[in-house]
C-alpha positions as CSV (number, residue, x, y, z in Angstrom):
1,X,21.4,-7.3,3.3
2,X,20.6,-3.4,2.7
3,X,17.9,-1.3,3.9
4,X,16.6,1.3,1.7
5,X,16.6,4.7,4.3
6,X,13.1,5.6,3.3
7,X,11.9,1.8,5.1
8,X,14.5,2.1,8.0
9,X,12.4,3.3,10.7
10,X,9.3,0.7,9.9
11,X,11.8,-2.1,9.7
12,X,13.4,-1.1,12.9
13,X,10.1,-0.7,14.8
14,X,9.0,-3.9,13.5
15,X,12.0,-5.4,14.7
16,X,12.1,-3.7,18.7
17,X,8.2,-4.1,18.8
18,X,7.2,-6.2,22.0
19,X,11.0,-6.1,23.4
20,X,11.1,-4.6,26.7
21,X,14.5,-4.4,29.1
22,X,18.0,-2.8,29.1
23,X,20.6,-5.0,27.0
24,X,21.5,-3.8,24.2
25,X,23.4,-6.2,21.7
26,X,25.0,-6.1,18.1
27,X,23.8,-7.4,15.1
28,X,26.1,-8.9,12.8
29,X,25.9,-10.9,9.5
30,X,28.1,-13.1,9.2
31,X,27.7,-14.6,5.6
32,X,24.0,-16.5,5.7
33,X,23.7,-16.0,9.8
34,X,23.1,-13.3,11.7
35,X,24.9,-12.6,15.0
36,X,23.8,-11.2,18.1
37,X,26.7,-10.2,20.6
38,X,26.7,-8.2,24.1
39,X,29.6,-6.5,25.4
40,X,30.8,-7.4,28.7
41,X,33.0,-5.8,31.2
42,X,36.5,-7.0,31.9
């Protein structure tokens, strides 16, 4: 999966729009899956 840079920012808005809050998780692509992971304190 590739983004070309000029489309970055409109695909990244369209993505965040609606969210609200303070996490902030990864996303990962894992072959055909996409995987969202927090960090937590140890």
């Amino acid at each position: 999966f590739s983004i070309d840079p000029k489309d970055y920012w409109r695909f990244r808005k369209r993505l965040e729009e609606g969210l609200s809050g303070s996490k902030k998780v990864e996303l990962f692509r894992v072959g055909e899956r996409a995987i969202l992971a927090e960090r937590v304190n140890s």
